[in-house]
Every structure is written in structure tokens, then in C-alpha cells.
C-alpha positions as CSV (number, residue, x, y, z in Angstrom):
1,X,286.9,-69.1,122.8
2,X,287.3,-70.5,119.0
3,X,285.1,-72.8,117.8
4,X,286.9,-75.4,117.7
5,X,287.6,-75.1,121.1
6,X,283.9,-75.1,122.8
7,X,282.8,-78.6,123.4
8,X,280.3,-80.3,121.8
9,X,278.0,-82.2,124.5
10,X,274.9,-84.2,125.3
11,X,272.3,-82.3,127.3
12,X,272.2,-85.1,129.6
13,X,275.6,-83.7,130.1
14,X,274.9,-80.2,130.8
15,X,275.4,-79.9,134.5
16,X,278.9,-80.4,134.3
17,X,279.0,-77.5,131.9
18,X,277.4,-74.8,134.1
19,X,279.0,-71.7,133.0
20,X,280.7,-73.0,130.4
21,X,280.2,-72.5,126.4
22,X,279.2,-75.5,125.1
23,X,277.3,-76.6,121.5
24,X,274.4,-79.0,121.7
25,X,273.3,-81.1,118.6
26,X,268.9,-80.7,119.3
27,X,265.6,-80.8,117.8
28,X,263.1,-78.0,119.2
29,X,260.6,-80.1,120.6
30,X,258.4,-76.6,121.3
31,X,258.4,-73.1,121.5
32,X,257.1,-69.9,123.0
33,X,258.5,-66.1,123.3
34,X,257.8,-62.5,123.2
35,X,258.7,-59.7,121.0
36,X,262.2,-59.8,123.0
37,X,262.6,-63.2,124.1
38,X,262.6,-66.8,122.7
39,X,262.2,-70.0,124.4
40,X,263.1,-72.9,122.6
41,X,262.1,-76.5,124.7
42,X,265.0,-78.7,123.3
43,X,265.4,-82.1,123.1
44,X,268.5,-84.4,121.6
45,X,267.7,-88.1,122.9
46,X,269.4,-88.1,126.3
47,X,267.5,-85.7,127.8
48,X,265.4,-82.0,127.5
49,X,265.8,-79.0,128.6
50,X,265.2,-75.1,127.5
51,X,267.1,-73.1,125.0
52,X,266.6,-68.8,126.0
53,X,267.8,-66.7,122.9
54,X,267.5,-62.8,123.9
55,X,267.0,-60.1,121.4
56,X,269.3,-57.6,123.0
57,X,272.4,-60.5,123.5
58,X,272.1,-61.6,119.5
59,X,272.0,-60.7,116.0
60,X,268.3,-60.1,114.4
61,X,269.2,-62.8,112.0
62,X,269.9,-65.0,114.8
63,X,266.3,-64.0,116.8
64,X,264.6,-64.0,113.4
65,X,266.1,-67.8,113.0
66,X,264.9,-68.2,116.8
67,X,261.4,-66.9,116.3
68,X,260.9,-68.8,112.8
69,X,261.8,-72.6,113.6
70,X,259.2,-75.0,113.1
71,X,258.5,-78.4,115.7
72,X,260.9,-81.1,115.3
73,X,263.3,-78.8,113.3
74,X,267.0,-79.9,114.1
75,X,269.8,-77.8,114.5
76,X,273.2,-77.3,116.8
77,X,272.6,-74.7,119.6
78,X,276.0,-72.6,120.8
79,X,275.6,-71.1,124.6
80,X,276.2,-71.0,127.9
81,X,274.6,-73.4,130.4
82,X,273.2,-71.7,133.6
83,X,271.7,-73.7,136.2
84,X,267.8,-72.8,136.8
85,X,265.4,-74.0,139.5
86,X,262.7,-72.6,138.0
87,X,263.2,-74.7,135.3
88,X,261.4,-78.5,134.9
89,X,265.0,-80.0,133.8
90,X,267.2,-77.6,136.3
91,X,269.3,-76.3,134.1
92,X,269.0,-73.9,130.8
93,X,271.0,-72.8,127.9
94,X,271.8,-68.9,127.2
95,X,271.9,-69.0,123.0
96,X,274.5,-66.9,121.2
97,X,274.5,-69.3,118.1
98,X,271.9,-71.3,116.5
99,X,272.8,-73.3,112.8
100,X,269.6,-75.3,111.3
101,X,270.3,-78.6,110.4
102,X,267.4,-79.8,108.8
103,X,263.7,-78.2,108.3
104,X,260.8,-79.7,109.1
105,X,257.5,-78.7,108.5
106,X,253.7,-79.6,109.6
107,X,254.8,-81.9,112.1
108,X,251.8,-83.8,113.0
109,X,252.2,-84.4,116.7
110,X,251.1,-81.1,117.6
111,X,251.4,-79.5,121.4
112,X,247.8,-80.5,122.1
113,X,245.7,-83.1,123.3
114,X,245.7,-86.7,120.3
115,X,243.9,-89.7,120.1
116,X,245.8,-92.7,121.5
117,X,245.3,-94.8,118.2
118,X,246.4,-91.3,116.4
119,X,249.7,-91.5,118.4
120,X,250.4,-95.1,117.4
121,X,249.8,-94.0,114.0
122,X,252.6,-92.1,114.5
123,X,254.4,-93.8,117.0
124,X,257.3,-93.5,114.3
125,X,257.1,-90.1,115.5
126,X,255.6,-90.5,119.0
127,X,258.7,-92.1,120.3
128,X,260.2,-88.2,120.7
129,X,257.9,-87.0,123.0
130,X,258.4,-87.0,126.7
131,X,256.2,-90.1,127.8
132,X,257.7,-93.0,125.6
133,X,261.1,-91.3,126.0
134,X,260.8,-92.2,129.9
135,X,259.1,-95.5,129.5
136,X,261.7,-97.0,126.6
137,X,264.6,-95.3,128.4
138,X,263.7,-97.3,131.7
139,X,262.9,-100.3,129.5
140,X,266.6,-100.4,128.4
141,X,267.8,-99.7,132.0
142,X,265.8,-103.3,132.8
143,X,267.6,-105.2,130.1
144,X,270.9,-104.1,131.0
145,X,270.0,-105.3,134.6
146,X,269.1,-108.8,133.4
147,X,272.2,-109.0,131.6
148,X,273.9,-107.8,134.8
149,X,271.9,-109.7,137.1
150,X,272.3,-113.1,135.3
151,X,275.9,-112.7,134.7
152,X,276.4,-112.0,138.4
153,X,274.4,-115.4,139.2
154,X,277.3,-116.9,137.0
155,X,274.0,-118.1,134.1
156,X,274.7,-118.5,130.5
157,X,273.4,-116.1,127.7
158,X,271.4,-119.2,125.6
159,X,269.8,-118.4,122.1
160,X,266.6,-120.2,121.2
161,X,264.9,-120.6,117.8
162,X,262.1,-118.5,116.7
163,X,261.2,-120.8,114.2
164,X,260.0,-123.9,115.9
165,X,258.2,-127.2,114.4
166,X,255.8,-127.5,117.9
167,X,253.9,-125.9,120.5
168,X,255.1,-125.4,124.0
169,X,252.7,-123.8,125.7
170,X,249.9,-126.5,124.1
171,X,248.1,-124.1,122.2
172,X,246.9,-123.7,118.9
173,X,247.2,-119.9,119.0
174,X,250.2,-119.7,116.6
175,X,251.3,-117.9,113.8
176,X,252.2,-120.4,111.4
177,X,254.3,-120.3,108.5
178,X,255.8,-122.9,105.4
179,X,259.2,-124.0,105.6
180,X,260.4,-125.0,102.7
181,X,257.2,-127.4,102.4
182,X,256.8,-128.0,106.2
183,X,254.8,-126.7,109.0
184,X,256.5,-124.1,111.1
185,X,255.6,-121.5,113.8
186,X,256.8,-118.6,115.1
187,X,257.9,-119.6,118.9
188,X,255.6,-118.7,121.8
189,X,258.5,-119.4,124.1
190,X,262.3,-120.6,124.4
191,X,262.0,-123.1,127.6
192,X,262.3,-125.9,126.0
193,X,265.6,-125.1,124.6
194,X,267.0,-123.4,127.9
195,X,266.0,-126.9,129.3
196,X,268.5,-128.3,127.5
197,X,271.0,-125.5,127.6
198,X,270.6,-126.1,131.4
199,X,271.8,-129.6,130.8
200,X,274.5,-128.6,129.0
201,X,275.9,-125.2,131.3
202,X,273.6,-125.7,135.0
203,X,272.2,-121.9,134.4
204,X,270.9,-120.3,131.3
205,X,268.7,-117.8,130.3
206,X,267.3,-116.7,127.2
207,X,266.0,-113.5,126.1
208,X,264.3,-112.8,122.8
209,X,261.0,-112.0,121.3
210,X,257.8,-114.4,121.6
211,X,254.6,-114.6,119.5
212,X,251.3,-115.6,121.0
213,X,248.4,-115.5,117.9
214,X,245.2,-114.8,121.0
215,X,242.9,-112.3,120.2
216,X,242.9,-110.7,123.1
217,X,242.1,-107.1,123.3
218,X,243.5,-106.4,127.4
219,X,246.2,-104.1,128.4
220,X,248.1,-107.0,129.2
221,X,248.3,-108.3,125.8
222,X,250.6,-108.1,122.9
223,X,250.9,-110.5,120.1
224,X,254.9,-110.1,119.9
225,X,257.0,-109.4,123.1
226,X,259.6,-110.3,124.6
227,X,261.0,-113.1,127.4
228,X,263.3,-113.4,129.8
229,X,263.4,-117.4,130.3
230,X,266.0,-118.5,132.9
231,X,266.2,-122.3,133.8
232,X,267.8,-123.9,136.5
233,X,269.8,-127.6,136.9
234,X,269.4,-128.8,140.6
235,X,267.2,-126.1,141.4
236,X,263.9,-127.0,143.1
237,X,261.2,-124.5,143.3
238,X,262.1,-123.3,146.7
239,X,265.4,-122.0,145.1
240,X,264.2,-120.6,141.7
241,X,261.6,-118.7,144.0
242,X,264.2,-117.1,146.0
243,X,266.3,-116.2,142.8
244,X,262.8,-114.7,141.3
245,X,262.1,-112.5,144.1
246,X,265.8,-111.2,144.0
247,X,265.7,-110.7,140.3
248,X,262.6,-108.5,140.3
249,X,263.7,-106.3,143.5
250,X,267.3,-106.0,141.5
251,X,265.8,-104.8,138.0
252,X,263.5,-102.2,140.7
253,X,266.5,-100.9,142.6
254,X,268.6,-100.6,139.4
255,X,265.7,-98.2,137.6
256,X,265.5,-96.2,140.9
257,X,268.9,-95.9,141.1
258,X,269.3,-94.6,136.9
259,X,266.2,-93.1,136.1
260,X,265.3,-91.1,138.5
261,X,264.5,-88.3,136.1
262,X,262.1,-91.0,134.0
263,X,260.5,-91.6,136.7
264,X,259.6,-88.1,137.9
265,X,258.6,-87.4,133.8
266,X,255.8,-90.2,134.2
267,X,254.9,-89.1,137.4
268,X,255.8,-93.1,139.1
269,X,255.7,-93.1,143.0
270,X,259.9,-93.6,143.4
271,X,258.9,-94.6,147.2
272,X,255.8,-97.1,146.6
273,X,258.5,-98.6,144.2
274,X,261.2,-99.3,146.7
275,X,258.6,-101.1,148.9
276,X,258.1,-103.7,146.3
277,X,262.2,-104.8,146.9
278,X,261.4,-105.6,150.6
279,X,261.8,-109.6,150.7
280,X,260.3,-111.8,150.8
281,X,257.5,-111.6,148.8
282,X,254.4,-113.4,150.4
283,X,253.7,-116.8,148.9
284,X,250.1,-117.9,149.1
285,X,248.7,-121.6,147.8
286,X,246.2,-121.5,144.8
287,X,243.7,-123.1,147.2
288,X,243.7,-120.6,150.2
289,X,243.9,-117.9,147.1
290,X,240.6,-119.4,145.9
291,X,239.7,-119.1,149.6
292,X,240.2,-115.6,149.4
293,X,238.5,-114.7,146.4
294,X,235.1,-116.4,147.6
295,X,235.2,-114.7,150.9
296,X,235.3,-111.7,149.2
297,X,232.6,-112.3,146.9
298,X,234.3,-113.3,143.8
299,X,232.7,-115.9,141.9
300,X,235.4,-118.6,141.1
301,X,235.8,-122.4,141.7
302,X,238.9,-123.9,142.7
303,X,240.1,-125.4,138.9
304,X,239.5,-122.4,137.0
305,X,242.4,-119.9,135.8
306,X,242.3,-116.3,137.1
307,X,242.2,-113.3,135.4
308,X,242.5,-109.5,135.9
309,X,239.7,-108.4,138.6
310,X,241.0,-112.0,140.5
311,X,244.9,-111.3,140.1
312,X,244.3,-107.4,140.6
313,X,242.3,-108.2,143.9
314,X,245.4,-111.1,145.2
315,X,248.5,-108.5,144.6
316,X,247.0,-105.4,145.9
317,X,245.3,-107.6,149.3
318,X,248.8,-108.1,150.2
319,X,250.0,-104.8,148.9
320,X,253.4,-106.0,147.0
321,X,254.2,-108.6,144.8
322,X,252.9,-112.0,146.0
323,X,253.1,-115.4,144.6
324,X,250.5,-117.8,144.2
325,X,251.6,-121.2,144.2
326,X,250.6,-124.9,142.8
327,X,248.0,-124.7,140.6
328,X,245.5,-127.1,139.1
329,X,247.3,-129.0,136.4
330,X,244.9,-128.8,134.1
331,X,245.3,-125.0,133.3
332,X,248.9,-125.4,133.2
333,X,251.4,-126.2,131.1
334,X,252.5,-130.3,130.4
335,X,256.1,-129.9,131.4
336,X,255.3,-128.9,135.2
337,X,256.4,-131.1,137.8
338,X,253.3,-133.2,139.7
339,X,252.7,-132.0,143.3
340,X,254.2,-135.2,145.5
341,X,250.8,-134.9,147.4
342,X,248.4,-134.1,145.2
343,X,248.1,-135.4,141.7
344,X,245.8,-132.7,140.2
345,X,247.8,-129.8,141.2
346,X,251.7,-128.9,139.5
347,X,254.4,-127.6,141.2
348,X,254.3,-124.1,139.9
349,X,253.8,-120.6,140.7
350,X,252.8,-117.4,139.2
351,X,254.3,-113.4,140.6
352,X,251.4,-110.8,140.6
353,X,252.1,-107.3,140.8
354,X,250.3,-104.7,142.9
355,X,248.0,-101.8,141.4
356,X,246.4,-104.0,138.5
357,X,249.5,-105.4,136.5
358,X,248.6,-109.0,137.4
359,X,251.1,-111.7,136.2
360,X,254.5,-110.6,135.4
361,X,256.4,-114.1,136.0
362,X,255.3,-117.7,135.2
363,X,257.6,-120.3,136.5
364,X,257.3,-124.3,137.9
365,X,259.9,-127.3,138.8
366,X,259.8,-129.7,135.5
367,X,258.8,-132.9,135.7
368,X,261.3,-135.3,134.9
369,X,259.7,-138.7,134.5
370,X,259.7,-139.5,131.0
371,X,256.8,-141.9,131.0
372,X,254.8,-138.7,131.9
373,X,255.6,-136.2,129.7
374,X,255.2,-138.7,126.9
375,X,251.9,-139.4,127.9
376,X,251.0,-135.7,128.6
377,X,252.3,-134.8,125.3
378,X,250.1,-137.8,123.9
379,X,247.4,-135.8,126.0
380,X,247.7,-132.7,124.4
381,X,247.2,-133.7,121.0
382,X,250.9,-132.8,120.2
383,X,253.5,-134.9,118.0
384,X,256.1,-136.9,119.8
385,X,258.1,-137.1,117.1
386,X,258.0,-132.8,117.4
387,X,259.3,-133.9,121.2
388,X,261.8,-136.8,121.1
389,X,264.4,-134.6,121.8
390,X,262.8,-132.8,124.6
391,X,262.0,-136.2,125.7
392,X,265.7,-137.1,125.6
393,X,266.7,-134.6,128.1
394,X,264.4,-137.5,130.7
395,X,266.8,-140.2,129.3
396,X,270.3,-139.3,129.6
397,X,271.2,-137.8,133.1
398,X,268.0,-136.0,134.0
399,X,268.3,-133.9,137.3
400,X,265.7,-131.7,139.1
401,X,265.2,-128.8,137.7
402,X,263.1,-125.2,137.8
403,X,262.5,-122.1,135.4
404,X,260.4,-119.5,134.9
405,X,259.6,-116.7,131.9
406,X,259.2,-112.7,132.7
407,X,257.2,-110.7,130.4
408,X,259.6,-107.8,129.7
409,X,256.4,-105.2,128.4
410,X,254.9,-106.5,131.6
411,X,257.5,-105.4,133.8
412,X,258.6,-102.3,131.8
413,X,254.2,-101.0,132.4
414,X,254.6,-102.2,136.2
415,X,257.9,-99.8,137.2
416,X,256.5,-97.3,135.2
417,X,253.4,-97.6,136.5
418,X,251.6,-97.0,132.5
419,X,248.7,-98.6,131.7
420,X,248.8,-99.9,128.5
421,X,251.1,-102.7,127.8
422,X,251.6,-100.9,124.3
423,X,253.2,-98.4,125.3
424,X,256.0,-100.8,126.9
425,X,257.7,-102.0,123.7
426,X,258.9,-99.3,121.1
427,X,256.5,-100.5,117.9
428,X,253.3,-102.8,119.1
429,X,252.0,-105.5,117.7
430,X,248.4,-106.6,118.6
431,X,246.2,-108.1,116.9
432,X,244.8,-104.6,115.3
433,X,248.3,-103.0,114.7
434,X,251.1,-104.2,111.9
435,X,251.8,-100.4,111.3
436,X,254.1,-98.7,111.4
């Protein structure tokens, strides 16, 4: 075989080549050997698997190249691909050819035990190694199923600002910012806009990245991550809760069904994970939630907000994802639709995931009286001239209508079960961490 004529594949790709020649463009992620044997733990951004080079089957040159390469060192490989059991990855490359690409030398990220702030450090470099390879690689499979879920549910693809002149979510956590000699903040959210996109196309969603300027120090928290926003004309919250629960069992199935090798690299429980697509999820009222949690010796009162031990505690009591529904309005947002029975309470609901990763979706109906948002924008100390076009969405052909955001990092740390929301997104940002 010339070498022109052996093919030049991914190692993703290698089981289709067993027993074929085939080059392979890699990086040796880690070595070991004998005095007759070198084994060379490749990797080339699909996938990884092991390189053998045998004394006896090559040149000395070639072993001495073998034997000599340095961690992270790049280079194409030229062998046969054997299947092997024994191996982690199943399959193996017999070497007869190895050209160096490019050098590299003192490579940091050694094969030993780091500090996790040393890694992030280096997460420039950290993103090679086997656990943020799995967890970014699954991330990627969960926006491709949005896209394919939303375009299936016949929604719109809607872009939102990220420079915004208000404050959705009624906070003054922002990062703010001059433009050209006015106030401006980087947007905490896109729902506003989608609100009228749904006025405009029925479905939308938006998807981008969303800034939230709380100095919070959780594993849930980043100051920059990104939203999935869908919202809804003529959809009541009966029907945007159906589409949530779907949407959430699809974006499961999907990363069971294309990363089954990610999975098994991070070590996630593949059949705990299908039992979270079983629908329905339950759906439990704030108030018999608040019920819950005092006959079980939390310490809450129905108005407050709940946080981790309370949501931890709700999800894994019912052992799946499990929404609570109608909270106070006071800890929620202005834009949520009154209960029709009780004033004090919107018509909203949050999705909590099992094993500790609390709220992953935040969703209501929208109020659509405009004599009430005005004065619950008047309430919340916000501009109405920032608002009179939201406003104007209540004027002209108003209809019922429902949304909700997911936090991607959220969701990406609950399939793969890590359990640090850092690790989620390829380059954090909290509110320690601008670098790199």
C-alpha cells in the first residue's frame, strides 16, 4: 500500500478500519513502555485510544522517536487498527510509522493528581484531558437537540440583544456599561424580546449568553451562561408544562443515544438517566412543597424562596424531576401572570432536578393586563419609559401567553452528573475568574 493510498481517518472512526492501514493526525496524551515496547495513549479530539510501537516490527529511529516524545506532542501515527477488549477504548493501533508534527515540552498538566483552581488556570489546556472532553462533547450534543427539538415544534430561532437599557429580572445585579453617554447593561435575559417575537411568529426561542453580576460563590452559579428562552402565543401554563417536560426527556434521550462513550468516561449512571424521561414529571404546589419541607424539619415559611438543601430535598423526595408550581409573587418576577384565585401567588413554576442540581428551568404564563405591569414596573423601581414597548405588546392584540428559560451549564452538570457548574461551559466566568 503507497502512501497515498492509506486513508487518513479520525479515531472516532477506527472501528470501521479494523485491519486496515490507516494514518491518524494525534497528540500523545501519555505514555508508558518497556525496553521492547511503547505505548503511546493518543488522543485527536474525537476520541482516544492507544498507539503499540514494537521494537522488533520497526526501525530503532522509529522506537527511539516512540520512546522520546514528550505530553501533548503532536504528530501523524501510520498503522494497523486491531480491535482489543482489553483495551479502555476497544480498539488499538499497531505503529509502523510515526512523523512529529510539533514538539512540546514541560507540559504542565502532568499525569498526577492538580488543584482544581490549578486546572482552570489552565483550562486553556485542561480542555484536552478526558473529563471536559466528555462534559463539552455532551454539552454540544444538548444544543444540537434544542435546535432539533425546537425546529420539530415548528418555533422560530429569535435573536435578543445583549446590550439592553433595563432590567428584567428586577435586579440591580448588573454589569453595567456607557453607551455612547447612556446607561447600558449586559442582558440578564432575552424574554422580553421573545415576548414579542411570539407576537410576531406564535413560537420562538432564543438562545444566547446571559450575565447575572451576584456574588455568589455556589456550584450553581456562573456570572456568564447561557439560556434557552422559548415563549409561547396561546399557550397557557398547562401547555408550556407539557412542552417542558418533553423538551428535557428529549435533550436526555438524545445524549444517551450519542454519547454513550462520554457518559461511561465520567462514570454517569446511563440507566438512572433514562428514568428521568418517564412522563409526566410530578407537579407539586409551592404550598404543599412548604408542607413538605416543615414536616421534615426544614425551617421555612410559606413566602420565602428556596434554596439548595430545600430544592435538593423536593427533587430527590420524588426521585425525578418534579415541578413546583405558583409561587408567592413577591419573589418572582413582575411579568408573571396573577393566580385567578389568589392574588399573592403568580402562575409560575420552577423544574428541580434529582441528586442536588436544584432548578434547571424557570417558566410562568405572562400577565397581560397592562394596567398591571405598569404598576408593577412602577413597583419595582424600574423606568417605564425603559418599558413602553414591552408595555405595547398589552396594547395591540395581546393573547395568553407562557415561557420559560433553561440554564444550559445547569443541564449540561445534571446529565453528566459533575458537580461543579464550571466545569459545564468551556471558559468560566464567576465572580473570581476573568482568566484565561
Amino acid at each position: 500500500m503507497t502512501e497515498q493510498t492509506i486513508p487518513t481517518i479520525q479515531i472516532k472512526d477506527a472501528p470501521q478500519y479494523v485491519g486496515q492501514t490507516v494514518k491518524i493526525g494525534a497528540w500523545l496524551r501519555n505514555k508508558r513502555g518497556s525496553g521492547k515496547m511503547a505505548f503511546l495513549q493518543l488522543r485527536d479530539g474525537t476520541a482516544f485510544f492507544q498507539a503499540v510501537v514494537a521494537k522488533a516490527d520497526v526501525s530503532e529511529e522509529l522506537f527511539e522517536t516512540a520512546k522520546e516524545l514528550k505530553q501533548e506532542s503532536s504528530m501523524y501515527v501510520t498503522g494497523v487498527i486491531n480491535q482489543d477488549e482489553r483495551s479502555k477504548f476497544g480498539y488499538e493501533m499497531k505503529v509502523s510509522d510515526i512523523q512529529v508534527i510539533g514538539e512540546s515540552h514541560d507540559y504542565p498538566i502532568t499525569p498526577k493528581e492538580h488543584g482544581t483552581e490549578f486546572l482552570f488556570d489552565e483550562r486553556h489546556l485542561y480542555l484536552r484531558h478526558i473529563k471536559p472532553f466528555a462534559t463539552l462533547k455532551i454539552r454540544n450534543t444538548l444544543i444540537a437537540a434544542t435546535y432539533e427539538f425546537f425546529n420539530n415544534e415548528g418555533f422560530i430561532k429569535l435573536d435578543a440583544p445583549l446590550l439592553t437599557g433595563s432590567a428584567p429580572e428586577g435586579t440591580t445585579e448588573l454589569f453595567e456599561t456607557d453607551y455612547f453617554g447612556q446607561d447600558a447593561y449586559l442582558s440578564q435575559t432575552g424574554q422580553l424580546y421573545a415576548e414579542a417575537g411570539a407576537m410576531a411568529f406564535s413560537k420562538v426561542f432564543t438562545f444566547g449568553p446571559a450575565f447575572r453580576a451576584e456574588k455568589s460563590k455556589t456550584r450553581r452559579h456562573l456570572t456568564e451562561f447561557w439560556m434557552i428562552e422559548p415563549e409561547m402565543a396561546f399557550f397557557d401554563q398547562e401547555a408550556s408544562l407539557e412542552l417542558q417536560e418533553r423538551y428535557v426527556a428529549f435533550l436526555i434521550e438524545k445524549v444517551l443515544e450519542r454519547n454513550e462513550q462520554e457518559l461511561d468516561l465520567l462514570g454517569r449512571d446511563k440507566d438512572l438517566l433514562k428514568s428521568y424521561t418517564q412522563l409526566p414529571f410530578p407537579r407539586v404546589s409551592y404550598d404543599d412543597a412548604i408542607k413538605l419541607l416543615q414536616d421534615n424539619d426544614f425551617d421555612v415559611e410559606w413566602g420565602v424562596d428556596f434554596g439548595s438543601p430545600e430544592e435538593t430535598f423536593l427533587a430527590n423526595h420524588f426521585s425525578k424531576p418534579v415541578f413546583i408550581m405558583n409561587f408567592p409573587k413577591a419573589i418572582k418576577a413582575f411579568y408573571m401572570k396573577r393566580h385567578p384565585e389568589c392574588e399573592d401567588v403568580v402562575v409560575s413554576a420552577d423544574l428541580l432536578a434529582p441528586e442536588g442540581y436544584g432548578e434547571i428551568i424557570g417558566g410562568s404564563e405572562r400577565d397581560t393586563d397592562y394596567d398591571y405591569l405598569k404598576q408593577r414596573i412602577e413597583e419595582e423601581g424600574q423606568s417605564l419609559e425603559d418599558y413602553n414597548w414591552y408595555l405595547d405588546l398589552r396594547k395591540f392584540g395581546s393573547v395568553p401567553h407562557s415561557g420559560f428559560g433553561l440554564g444550559l451549564e445547569r443541564m449540561v452538570t445534571f446529565v453528566t452528573g459533575e458537580e461543579h457548574i464550571r466545569e459545564a461551559i468551556p471558559f468560566p466566568r464567576m465572580t473570581h475568574r476573568l482568566r484565561p
